[in-house]
N, C-alpha and C positions, 0 to 999 in steps of 0.2 A: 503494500500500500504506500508506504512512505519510499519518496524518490533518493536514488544511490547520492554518498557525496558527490560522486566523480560527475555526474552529472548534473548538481545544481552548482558546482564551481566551473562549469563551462557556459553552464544558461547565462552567469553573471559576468562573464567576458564576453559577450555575445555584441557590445558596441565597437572593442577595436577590429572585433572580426568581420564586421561589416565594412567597416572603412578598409580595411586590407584587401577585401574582396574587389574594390574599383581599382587599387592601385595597378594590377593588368592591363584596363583598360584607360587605364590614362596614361601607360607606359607605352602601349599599342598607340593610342595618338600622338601621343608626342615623335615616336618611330617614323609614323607616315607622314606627318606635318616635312619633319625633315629631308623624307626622302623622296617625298611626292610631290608635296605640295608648293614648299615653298621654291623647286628650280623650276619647275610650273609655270610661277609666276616672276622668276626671271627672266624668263624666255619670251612670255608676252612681253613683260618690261623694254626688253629688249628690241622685240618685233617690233613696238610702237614706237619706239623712237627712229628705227629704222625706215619706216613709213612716212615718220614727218619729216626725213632727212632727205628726201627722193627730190630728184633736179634733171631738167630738159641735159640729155647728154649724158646722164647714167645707164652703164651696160647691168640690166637685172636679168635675173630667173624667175619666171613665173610660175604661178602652179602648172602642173601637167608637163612640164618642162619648158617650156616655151621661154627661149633668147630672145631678147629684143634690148634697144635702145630707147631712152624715153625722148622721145620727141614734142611733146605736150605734160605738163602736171598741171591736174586741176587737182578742186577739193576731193572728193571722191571717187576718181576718173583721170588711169595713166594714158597717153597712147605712145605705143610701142612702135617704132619700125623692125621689122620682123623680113624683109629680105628687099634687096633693088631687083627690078625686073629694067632692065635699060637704064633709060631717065628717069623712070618713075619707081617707088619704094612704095612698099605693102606695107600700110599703118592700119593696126587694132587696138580699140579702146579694151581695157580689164580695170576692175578694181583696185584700187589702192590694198586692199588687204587679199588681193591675189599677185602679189610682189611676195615671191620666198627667200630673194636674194640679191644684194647687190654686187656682180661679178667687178674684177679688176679692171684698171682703163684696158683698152686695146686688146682684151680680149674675143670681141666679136669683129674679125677684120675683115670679113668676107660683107658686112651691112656696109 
């Protein structure tokens, strides 16, 4: 009838074992925050600055692969020269955040 020591000297420690029970999972966050999350958010950090630094006569990589030259920046809207046919040159407008990269001068020498 009456409950063992061994067990009512655990019921009575039953507050830090609850706190100890989350320290996994704040151990677990803290883990992914570092490994996931925050170079994450360097890399946007980074893209974005990359974005706002684009200028007529920058050689980039677009998504899907696409080379071009920027011939045009607007607000929200590059356009690219993307090959000469004779005289004339084959320009497409892309997004500002479809820019993945800005390549080195004179590396599209064939434009």
């Amino acid at each position: 009838m009456f409950i063992s020591p061994a067990y009512a000297q655990t019921a009575a420690l039953g507050g830090t074992e609850g706190l100890m029970s989350f320290l996994p999972l704040v151990l677990m966050f803290g883990v992914m925050y570092f490994l996931m999350i925050r170079p994450q958010m360097k890399r946007q950090k980074e893209h974005k600055a990359l974005l706002e630094g684009l200028q007529k006569g920058d050689e980039v990589l677009a998504a899907g692969g696409l080379l071009g030259r920027i011939t045009k920046a607007g607000d929200s809207y590059v356009t690219l020269e993307v090959a000469t046919v004779g005289e004339k040159s084959v320009e497409i407008s892309v997004q500002r955040s479809a820019v993945a990269a800005v390549l080195p001068k004179g590396t599209l020498k064939s434009i």
